[in-house]
Backbone as CSV, one residue per row, in Angstrom:
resi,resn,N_x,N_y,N_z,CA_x,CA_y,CA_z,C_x,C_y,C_z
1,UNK,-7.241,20.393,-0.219,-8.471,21.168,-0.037,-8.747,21.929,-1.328
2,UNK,-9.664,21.689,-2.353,-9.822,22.137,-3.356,-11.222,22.395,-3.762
3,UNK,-12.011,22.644,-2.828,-13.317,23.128,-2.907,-13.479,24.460,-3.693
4,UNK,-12.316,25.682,-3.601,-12.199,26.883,-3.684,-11.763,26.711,-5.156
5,UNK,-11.022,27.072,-6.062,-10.950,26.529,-7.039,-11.863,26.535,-8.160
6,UNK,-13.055,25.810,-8.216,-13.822,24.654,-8.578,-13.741,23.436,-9.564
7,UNK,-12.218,23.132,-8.289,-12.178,21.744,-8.661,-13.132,20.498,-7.930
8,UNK,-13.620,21.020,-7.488,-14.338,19.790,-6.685,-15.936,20.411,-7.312
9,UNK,-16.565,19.727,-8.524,-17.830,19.731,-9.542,-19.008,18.770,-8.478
10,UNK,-19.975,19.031,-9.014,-20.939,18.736,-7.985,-21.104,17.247,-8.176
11,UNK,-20.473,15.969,-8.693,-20.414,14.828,-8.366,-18.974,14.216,-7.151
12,UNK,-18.633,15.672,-6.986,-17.591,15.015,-5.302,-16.486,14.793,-6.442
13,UNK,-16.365,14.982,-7.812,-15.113,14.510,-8.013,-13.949,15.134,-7.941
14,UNK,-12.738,15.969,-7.411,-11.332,16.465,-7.196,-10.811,15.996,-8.236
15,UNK,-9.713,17.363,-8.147,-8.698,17.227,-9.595,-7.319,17.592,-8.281
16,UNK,-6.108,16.596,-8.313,-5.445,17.341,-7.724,-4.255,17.449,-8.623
17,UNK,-3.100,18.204,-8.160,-2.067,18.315,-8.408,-0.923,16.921,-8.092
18,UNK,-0.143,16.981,-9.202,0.508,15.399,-8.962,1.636,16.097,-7.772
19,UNK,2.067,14.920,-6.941,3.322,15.775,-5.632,4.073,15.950,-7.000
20,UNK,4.616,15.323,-7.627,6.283,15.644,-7.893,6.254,17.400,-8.169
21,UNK,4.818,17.504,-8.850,5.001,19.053,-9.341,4.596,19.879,-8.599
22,UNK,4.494,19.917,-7.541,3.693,20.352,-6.112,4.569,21.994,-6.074
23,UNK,5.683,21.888,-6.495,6.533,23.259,-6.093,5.709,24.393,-6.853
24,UNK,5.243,25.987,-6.251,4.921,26.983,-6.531,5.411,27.321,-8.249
25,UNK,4.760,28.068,-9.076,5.216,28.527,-10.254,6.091,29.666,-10.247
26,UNK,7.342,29.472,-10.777,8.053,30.299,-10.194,7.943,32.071,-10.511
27,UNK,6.544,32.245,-11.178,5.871,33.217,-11.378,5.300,33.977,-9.964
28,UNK,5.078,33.139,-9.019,4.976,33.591,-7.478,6.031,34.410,-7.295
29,UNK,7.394,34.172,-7.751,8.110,35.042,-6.722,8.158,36.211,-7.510
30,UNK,7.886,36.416,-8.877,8.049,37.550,-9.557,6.862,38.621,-8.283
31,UNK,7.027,40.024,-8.830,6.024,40.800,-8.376,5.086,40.996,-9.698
32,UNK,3.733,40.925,-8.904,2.716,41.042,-10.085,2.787,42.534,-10.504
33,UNK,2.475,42.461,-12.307,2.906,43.709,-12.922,1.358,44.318,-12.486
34,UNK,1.184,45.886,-12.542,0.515,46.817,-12.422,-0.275,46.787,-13.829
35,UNK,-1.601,46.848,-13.886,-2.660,46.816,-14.442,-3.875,47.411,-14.879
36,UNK,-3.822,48.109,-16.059,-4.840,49.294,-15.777,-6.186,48.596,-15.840
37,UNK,-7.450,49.484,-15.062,-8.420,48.973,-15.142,-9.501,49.430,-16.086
38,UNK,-9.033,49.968,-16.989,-10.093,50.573,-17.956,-10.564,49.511,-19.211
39,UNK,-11.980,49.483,-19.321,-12.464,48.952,-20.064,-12.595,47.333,-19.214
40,UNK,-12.132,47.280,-18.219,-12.780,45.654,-17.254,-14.125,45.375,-16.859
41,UNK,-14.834,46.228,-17.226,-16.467,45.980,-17.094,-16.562,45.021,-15.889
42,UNK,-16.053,45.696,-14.186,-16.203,44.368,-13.447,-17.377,44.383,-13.223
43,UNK,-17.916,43.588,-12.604,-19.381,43.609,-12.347,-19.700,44.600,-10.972
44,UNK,-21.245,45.039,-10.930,-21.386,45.733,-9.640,-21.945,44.638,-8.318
45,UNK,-21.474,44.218,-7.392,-21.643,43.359,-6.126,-22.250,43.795,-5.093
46,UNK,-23.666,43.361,-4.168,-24.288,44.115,-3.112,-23.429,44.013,-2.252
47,UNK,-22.524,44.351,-2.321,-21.314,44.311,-0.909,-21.776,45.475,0.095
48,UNK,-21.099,45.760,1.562,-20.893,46.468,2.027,-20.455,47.819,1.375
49,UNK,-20.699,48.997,1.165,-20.159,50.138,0.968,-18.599,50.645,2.090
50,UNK,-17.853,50.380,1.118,-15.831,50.707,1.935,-16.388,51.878,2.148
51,UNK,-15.668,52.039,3.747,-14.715,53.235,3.621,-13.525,53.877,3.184
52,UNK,-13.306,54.767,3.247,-11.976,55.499,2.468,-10.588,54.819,1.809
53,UNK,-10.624,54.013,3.270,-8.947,53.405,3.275,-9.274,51.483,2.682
54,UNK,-10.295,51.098,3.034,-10.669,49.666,2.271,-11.140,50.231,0.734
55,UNK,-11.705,50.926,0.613,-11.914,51.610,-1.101,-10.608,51.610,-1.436
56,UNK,-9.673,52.101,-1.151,-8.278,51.787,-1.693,-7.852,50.564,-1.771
57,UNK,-7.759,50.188,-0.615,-7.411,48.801,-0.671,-7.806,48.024,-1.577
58,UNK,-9.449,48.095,-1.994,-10.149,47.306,-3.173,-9.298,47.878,-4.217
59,UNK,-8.851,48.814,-4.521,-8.330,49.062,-5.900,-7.034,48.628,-6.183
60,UNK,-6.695,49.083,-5.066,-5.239,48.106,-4.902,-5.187,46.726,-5.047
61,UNK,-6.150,46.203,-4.950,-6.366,44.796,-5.327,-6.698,44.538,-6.660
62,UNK,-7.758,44.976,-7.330,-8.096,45.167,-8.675,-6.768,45.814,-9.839
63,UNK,-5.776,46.347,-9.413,-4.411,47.129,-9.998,-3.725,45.967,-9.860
64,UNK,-3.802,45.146,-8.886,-2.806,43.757,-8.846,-3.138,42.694,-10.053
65,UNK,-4.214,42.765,-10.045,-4.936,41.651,-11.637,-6.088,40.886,-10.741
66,UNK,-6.731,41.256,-9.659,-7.644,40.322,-9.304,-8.982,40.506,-9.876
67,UNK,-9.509,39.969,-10.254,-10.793,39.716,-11.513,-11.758,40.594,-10.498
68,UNK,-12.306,40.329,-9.169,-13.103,41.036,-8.271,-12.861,40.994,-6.770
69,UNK,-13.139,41.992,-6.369,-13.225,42.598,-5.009,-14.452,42.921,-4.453
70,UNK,-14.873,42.611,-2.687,-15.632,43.471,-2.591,-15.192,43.362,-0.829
71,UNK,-16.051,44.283,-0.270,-16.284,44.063,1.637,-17.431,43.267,1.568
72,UNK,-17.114,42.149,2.565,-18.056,41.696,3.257,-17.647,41.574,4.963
73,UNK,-19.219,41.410,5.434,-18.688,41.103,7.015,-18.482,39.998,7.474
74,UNK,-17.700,40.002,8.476,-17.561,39.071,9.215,-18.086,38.233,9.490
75,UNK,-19.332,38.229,9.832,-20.299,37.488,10.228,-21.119,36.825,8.985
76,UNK,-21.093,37.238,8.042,-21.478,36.676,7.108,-20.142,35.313,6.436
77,UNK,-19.381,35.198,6.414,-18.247,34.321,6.049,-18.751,33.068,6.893
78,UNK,-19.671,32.071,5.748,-19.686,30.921,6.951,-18.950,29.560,6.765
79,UNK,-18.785,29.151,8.102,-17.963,28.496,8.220,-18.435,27.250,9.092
80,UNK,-17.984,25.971,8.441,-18.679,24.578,8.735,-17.541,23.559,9.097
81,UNK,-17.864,22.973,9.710,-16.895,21.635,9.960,-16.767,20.875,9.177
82,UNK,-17.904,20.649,8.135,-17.719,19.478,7.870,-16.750,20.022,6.500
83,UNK,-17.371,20.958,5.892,-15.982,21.734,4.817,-14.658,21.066,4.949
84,UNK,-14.093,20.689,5.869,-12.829,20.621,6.430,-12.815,18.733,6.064
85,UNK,-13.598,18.152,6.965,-14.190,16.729,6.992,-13.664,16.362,5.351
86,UNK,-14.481,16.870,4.531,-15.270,16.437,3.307,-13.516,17.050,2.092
87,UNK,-12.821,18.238,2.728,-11.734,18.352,1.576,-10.267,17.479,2.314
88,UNK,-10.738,16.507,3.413,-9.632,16.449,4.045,-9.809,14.924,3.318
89,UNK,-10.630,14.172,2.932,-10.869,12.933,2.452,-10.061,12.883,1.487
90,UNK,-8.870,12.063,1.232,-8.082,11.756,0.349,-7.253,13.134,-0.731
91,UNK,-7.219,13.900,0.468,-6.297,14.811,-0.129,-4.951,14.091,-0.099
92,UNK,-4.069,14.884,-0.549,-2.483,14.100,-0.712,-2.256,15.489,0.349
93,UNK,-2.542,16.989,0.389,-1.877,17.469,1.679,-2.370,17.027,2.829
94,UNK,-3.123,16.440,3.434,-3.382,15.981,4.068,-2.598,15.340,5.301
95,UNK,-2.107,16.041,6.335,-1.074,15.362,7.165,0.216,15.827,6.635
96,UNK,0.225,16.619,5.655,1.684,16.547,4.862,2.266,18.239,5.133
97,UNK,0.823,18.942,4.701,1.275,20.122,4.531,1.056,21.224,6.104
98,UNK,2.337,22.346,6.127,1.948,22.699,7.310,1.093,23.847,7.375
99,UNK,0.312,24.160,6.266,-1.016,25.271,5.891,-2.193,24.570,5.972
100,UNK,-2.155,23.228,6.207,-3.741,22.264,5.985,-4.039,21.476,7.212
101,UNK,-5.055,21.141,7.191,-5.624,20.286,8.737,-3.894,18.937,9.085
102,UNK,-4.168,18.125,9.775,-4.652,18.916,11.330,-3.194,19.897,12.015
103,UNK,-2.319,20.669,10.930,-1.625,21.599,11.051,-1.963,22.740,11.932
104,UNK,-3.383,23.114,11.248,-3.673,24.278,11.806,-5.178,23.844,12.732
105,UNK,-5.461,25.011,13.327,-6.669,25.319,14.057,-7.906,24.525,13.713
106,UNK,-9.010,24.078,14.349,-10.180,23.677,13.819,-10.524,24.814,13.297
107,UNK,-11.794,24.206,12.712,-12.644,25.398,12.604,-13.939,26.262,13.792
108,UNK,-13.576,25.804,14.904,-14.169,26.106,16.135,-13.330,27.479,16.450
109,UNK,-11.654,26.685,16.288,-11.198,28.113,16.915,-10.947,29.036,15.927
110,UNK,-11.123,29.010,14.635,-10.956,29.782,13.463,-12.453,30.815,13.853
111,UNK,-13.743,29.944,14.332,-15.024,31.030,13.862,-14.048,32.052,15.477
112,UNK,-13.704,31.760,16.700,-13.496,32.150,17.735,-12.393,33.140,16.817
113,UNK,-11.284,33.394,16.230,-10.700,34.271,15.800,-11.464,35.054,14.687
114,UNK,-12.178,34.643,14.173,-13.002,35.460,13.146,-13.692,36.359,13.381
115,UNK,-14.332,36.215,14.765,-15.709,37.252,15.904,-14.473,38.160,16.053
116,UNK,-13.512,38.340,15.891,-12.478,39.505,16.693,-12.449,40.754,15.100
117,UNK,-12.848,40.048,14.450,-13.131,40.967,12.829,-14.254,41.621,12.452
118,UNK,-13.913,42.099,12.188,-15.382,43.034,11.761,-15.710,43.054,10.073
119,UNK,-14.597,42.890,9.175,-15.103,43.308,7.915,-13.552,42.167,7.491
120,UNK,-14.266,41.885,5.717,-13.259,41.552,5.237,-12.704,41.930,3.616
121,UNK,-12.167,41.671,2.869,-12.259,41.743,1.309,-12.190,40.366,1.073
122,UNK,-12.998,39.943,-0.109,-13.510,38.730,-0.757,-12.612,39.135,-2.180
123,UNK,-11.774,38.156,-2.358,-11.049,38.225,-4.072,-11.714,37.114,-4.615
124,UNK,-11.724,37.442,-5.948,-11.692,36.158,-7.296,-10.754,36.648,-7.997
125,UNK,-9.969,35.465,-8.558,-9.393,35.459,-9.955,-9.867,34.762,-10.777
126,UNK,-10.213,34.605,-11.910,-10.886,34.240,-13.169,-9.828,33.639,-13.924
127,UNK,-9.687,32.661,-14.722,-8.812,32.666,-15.536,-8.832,31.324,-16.617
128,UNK,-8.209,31.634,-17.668,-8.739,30.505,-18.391,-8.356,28.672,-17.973
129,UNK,-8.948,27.865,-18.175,-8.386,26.684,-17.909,-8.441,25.516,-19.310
130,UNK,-7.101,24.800,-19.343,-6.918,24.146,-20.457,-6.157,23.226,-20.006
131,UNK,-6.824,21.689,-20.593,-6.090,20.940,-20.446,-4.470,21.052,-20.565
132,UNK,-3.434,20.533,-19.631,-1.885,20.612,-19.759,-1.663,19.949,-20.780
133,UNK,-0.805,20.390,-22.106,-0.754,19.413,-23.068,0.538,18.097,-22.727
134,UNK,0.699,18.239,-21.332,2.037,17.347,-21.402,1.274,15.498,-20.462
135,UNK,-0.259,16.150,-20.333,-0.567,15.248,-19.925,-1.094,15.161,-18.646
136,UNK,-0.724,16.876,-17.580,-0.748,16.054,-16.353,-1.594,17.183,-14.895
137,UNK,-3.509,16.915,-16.602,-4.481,17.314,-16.023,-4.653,18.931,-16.316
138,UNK,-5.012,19.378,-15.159,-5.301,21.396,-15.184,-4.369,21.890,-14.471
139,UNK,-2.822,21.472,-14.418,-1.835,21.593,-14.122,-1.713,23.488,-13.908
140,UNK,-2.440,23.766,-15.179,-2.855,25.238,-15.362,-3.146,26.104,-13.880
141,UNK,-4.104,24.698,-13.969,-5.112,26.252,-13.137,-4.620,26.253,-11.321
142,UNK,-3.156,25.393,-10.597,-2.429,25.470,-9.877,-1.455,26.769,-10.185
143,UNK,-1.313,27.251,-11.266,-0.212,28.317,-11.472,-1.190,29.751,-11.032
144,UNK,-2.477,29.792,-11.329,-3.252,30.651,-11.270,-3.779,30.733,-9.968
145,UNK,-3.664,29.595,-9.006,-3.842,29.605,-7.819,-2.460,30.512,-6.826
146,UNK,-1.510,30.249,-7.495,0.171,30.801,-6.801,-0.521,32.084,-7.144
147,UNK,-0.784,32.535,-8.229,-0.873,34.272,-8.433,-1.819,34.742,-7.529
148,UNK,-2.828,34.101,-6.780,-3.845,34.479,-6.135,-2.723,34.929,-4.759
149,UNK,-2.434,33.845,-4.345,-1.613,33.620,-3.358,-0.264,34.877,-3.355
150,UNK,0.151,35.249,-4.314,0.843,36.185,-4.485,0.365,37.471,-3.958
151,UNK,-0.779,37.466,-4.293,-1.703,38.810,-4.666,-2.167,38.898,-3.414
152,UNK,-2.619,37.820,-2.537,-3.333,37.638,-0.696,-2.280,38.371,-0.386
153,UNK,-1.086,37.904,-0.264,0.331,38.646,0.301,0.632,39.397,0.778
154,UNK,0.232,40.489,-1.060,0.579,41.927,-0.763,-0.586,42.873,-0.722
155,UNK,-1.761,42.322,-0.721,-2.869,42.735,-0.354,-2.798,43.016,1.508
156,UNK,-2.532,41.590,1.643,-2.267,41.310,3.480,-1.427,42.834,3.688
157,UNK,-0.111,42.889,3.169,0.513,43.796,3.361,0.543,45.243,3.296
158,UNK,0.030,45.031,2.414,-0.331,46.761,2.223,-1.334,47.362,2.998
159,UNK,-2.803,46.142,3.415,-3.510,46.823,4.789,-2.585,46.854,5.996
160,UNK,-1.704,46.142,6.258,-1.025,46.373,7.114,-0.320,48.059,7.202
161,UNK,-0.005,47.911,6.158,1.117,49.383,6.200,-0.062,50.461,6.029
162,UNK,-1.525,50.508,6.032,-2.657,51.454,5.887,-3.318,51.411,6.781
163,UNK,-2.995,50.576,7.874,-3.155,50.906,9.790,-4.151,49.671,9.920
164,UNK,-4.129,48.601,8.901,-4.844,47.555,9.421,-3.814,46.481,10.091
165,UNK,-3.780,46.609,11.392,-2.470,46.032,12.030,-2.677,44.506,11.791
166,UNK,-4.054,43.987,11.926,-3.923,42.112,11.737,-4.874,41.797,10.640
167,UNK,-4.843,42.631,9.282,-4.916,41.904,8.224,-4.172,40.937,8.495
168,UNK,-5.222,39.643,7.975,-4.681,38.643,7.686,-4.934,37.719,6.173
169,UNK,-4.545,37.072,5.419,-4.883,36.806,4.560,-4.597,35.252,4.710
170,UNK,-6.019,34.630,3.325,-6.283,33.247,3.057,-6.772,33.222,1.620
171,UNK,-5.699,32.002,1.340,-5.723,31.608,-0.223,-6.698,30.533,-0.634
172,UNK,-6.594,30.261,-1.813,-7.581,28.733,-2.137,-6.304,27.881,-2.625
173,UNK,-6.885,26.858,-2.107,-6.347,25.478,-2.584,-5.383,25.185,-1.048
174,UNK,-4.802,24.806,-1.355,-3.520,25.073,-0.297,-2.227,25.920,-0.752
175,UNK,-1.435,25.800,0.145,-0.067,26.428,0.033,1.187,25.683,-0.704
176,UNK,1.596,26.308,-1.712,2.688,25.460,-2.516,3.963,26.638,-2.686
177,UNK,4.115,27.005,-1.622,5.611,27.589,-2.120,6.468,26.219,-2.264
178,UNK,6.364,25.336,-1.324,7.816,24.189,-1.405,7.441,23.409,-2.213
179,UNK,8.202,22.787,-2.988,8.269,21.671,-3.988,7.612,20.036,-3.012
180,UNK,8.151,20.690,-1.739,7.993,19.693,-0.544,7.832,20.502,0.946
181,UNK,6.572,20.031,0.946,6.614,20.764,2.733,7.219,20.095,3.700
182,UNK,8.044,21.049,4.487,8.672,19.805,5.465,7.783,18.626,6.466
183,UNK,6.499,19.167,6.400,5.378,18.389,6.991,5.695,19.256,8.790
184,UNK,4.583,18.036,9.424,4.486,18.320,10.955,5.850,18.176,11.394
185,UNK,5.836,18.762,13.059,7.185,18.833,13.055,8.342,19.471,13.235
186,UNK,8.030,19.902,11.767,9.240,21.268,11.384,9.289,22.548,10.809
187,UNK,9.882,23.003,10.845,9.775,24.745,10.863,9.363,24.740,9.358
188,UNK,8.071,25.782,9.287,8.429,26.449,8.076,9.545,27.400,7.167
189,UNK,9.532,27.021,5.940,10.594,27.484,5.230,10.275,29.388,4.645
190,UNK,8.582,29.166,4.585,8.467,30.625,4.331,7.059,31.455,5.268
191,UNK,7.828,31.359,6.522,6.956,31.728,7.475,5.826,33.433,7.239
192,UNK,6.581,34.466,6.198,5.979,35.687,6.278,5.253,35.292,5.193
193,UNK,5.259,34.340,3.843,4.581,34.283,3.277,3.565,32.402,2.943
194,UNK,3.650,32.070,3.335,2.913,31.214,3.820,1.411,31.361,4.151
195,UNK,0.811,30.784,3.258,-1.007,31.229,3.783,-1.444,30.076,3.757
196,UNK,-2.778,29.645,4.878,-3.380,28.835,4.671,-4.652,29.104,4.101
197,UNK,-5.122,28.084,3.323,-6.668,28.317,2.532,-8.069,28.284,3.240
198,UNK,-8.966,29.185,2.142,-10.389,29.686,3.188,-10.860,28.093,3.386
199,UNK,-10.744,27.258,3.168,-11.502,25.423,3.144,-10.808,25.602,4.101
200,UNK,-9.398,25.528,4.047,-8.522,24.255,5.388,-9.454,25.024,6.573
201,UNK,-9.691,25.813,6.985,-10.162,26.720,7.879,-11.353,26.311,7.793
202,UNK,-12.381,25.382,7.131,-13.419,25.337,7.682,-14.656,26.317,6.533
203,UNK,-13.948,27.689,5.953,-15.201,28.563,5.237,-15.676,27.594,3.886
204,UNK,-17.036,27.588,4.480,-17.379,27.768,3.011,-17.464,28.333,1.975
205,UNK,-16.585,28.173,1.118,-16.367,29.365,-0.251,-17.278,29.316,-1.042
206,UNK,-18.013,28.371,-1.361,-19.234,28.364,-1.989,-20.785,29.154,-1.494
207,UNK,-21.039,28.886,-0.405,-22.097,29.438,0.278,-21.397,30.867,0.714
208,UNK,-20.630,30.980,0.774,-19.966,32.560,0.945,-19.741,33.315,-0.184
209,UNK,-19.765,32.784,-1.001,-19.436,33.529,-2.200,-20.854,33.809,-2.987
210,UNK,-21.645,32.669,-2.929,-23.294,32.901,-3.435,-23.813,33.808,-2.514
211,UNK,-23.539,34.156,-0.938,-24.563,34.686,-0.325,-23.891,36.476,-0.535
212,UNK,-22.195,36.444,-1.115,-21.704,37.903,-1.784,-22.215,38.430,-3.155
213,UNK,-23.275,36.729,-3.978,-23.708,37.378,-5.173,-22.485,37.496,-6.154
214,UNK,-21.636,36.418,-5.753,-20.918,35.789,-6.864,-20.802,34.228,-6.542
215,UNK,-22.306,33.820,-7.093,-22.191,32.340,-7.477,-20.896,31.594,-8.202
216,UNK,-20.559,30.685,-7.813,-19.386,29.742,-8.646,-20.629,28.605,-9.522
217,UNK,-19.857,28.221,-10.216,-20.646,27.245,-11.230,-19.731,25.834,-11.254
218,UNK,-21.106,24.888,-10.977,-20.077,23.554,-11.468,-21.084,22.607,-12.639
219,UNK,-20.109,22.016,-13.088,-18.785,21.801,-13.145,-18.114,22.848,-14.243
220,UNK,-16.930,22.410,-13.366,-16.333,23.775,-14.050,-15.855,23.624,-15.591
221,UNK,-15.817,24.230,-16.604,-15.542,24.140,-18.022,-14.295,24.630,-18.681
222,UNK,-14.148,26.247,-18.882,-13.393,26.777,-19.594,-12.580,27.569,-19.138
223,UNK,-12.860,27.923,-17.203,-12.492,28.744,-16.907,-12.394,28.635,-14.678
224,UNK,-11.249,28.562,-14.528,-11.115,28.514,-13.465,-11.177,29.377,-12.228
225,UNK,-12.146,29.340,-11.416,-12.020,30.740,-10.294,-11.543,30.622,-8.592
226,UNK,-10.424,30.923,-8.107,-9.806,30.845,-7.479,-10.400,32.209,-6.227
227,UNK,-10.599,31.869,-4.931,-11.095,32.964,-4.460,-10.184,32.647,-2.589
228,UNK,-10.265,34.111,-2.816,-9.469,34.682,-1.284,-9.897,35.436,-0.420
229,UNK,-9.069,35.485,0.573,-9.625,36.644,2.011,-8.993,37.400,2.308
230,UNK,-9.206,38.275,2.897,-8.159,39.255,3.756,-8.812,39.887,4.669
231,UNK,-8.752,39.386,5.975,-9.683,39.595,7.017,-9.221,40.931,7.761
232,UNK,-9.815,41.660,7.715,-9.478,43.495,8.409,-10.104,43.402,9.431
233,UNK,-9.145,44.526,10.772,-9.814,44.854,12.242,-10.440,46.198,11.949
């Protein structure tokens, strides 16, 4: 599922990751260093206006290294079937992984858990993208996807510990902590940190992200943008 990303450019073409190198960068397990924000000129977003304790939270997110933050609602996050249809076509997770269809939920019962939310935070990470010089593609811009995924985590977590009892969080791309997912089946290996992505679920990250007033651009060029959720009660 690589809609989120923007690996998937407006001729349908996907960039994926080869399996053998499928395992997380082992930069995931580090903790992301603390980051000042002065002089980041982020942009200003018609988001929802936070309250007290999500205003933190946004900063707490922005202190982690995430390029932008904002609230949006619930109801605005839309979400399509065919999203799912269209990134499930010749993926390699596909059937394999236990964060991606038909692992998890449709997207019927995803919008049915989503109505129980009221607000969410929308991340981007930004980051540069360059061909791998060893040959094997934007190998890159999978490492920059783990840091997102890092960052959902302890974002997830920290609303938790700030009285948001079912923050939940969703990454882009899919989930690569294992070198190898054990597939259907069998237990996950990293059940507390384990996320599945806003696509496998059905959102459109594109039409969700243009209707937050951060358009994505394709095809993509110099610079890769990776975007996340963290759904608050």
């Amino acid at each position: 599922m690589y809609e989120n990303g923007g690996l998937c450019g407006g001729n349908g073409h996907r960039v994926y990751p080869q399996r053998a190198s499928r395992g997380l960068h082992p930069a995931f397990w580090r903790e992301c260093g603390e980051k000042s924000l002065a002089g980041r000129g982020l942009p200003s977003v018609p988001f929802l206006k936070p309250d007290e304790l999500v205003n933190e939270l946004i900063n707490y997110s922005l202190e982690l290294g995430i390029t932008r933050a904002g609230v949006i609602r619930a109801g605005d996050i839309i979400v399509r079937e065919e999203v799912v249809s269209a990134g499930c076509a010749g993926c390699p997770e596909y059937g394999h992984n236990l964060m991606c269809p038909p692992s998890i939920p449709p997207p019927d019962k995803f919008r049915e858990m989503l109505a129980s939310y009221s607000k969410g935070i929308l991340l981007q990470l930004e980051a540069p993208l360059r061909p791998d010089p060893a040959g094997n593609g934007y190998s890159e811009a999978f490492i920059h996807a783990g840091r997102l995924h890092s960052m959902v985590c302890r974002i997830e977590r920290r609303g938790r510990e700030m009285g948001f009892v079912r923050a939940r969080g969703f990454i882009g791309g899919c989930c690569r902590l294992c070198g190898s997912c054990p597939g259907p089946g069998e237990r996950c290996r990293h059940p507390e940190t384990a996320r599945s992505s806003m696509e496998a679920n059905g959102i459109s990250v594109v039409e969700t992200c243009a209707g937050a007033g951060w358009p994505l651009e394709f095809p993509v060029k110099d610079r890769v943008t990776w975007t996340g959720l963290v759904l608050l009660d």
